[in-house]
N, C-alpha and C positions, 0 to 999 in steps of 0.2 A: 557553477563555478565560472567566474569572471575571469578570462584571462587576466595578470598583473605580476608586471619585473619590477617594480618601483619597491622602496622601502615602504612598509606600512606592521603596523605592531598585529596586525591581527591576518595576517600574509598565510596563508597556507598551503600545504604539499600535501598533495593526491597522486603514487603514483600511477594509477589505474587509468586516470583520464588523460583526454588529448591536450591539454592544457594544465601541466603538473600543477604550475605556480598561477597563484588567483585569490579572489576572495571571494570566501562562499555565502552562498546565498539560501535565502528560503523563502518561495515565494505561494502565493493561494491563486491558481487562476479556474478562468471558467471552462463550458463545457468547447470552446472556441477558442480558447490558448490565450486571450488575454488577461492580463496581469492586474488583479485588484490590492493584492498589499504586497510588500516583500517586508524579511527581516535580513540584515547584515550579521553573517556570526564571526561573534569576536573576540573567540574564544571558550575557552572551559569554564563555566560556574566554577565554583569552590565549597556551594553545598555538594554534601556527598548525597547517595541516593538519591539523585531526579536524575528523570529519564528527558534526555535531548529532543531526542522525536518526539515523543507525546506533548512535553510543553512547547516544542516548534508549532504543531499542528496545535493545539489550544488556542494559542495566542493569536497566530493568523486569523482561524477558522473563529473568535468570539461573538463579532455580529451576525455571523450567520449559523451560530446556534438557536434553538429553540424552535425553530420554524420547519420542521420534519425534511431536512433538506438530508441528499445524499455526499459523503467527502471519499474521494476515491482517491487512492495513496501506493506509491510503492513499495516495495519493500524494509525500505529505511525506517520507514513510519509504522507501519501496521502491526499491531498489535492485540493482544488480549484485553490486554489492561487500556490501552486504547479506546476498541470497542467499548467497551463498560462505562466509559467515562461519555462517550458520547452519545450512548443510550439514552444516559442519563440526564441527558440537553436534550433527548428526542432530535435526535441527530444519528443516520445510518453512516457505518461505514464498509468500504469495500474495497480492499487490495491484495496484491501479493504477501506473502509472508515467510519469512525468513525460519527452514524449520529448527533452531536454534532458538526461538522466541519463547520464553518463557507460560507456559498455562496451555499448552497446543496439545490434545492428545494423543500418548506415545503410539498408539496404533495405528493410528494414520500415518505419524510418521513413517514408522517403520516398515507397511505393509509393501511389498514388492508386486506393480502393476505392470500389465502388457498393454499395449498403444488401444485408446477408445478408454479402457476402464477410470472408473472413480469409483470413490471412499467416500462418505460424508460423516461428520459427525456434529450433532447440534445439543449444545449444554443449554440448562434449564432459562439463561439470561438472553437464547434466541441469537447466540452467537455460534453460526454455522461455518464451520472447518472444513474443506474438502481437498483431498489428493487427487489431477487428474494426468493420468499419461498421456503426451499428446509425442510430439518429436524428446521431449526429456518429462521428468515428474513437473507441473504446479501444482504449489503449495496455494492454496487461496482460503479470507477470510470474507465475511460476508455478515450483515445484523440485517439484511435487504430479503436477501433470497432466499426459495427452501431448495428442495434438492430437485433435480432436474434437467433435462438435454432439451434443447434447443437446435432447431437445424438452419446451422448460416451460412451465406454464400462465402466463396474464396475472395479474397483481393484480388486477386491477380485473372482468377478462368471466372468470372462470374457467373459459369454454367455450371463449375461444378459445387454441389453442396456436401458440409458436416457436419456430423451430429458433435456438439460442445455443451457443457454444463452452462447454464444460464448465469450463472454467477463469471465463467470465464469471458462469456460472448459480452458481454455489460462492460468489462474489465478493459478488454480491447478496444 
């Protein structure tokens, strides 16, 4: 989101963020934070059934399909139907997921974890699902990783180390 007080037809309120008024953005960048394309959103389609996020990430991400590359996404984006689609470019993806998303297995949802545990669950298309308790649940999606802990250092005490699922440690 762009800060903006001006008139403009495609003007939007968010009130979640620090800049209610703005015009939002959607941008592809690299593993360095610089920005390779951006889209301007200008509102709502008026076909019914498409999904916002997956054609946002489509259309960004099209030259850099097909060449086994990984897109790492928030939760806005990540999806089922997502992954499958960019399987299908031979293109990985890996992000948070919102557990409201449609195709996610109720059991993972559902399962009640104490701090360190995880869940995985991986459908026949190689799209790996996992719940892990860390300080609250992550929901994470993955077409990269199998299941597995990883031991990485803190940010902050770089003496002390944790064990993290390798799909979370990639994530961060």
């Amino acid at each position: 989101m762009v800060a903006f007080r001006g008139r403009i037809v495609f003007m939007q309120y968010i009130p979640g963020k620090k800049h209610k008024y703005g015009i939002k953005l959607f941008k592809i960048c690299d593993e360095n934070g610089y920005v390779h394309d951006l889209i301007v959103y200008e509102g709502k389609k008026t076909t019914p059934g498409q999904n916002l996020s997956k054609d946002v990430v489509m259309n960004l991400s099209e030259k850099y399909l097909d060449a086994g590359r990984s897109i790492v996404t928030d939760n806005f984006y990540t999806s089922v139907d997502l992954a499958k689609s960019l399987l299908n470019r031979s293109t990985h993806l890996l992000g948070t997921v919102r557990k409201n998303r449609r195709g996610l297995p109720k059991d993972i949802i559902s399962t009640k974890l104490h701090k360190g545990e995880m869940i995985a669950k991986e459908n026949d298309d190689g799209i790996l699902v996992l719940k892990w308790k860390d300080k609250r649940d992550v929901l994470a999606l993955s077409t990269k990783h199998s299941v597995g802990f990883v031991t990485v250092r803190s940010k902050r005490n770089r003496r002390k180390t944790a064990l993290k699922p390798s799909v979370i440690a990639e994530y961060n």
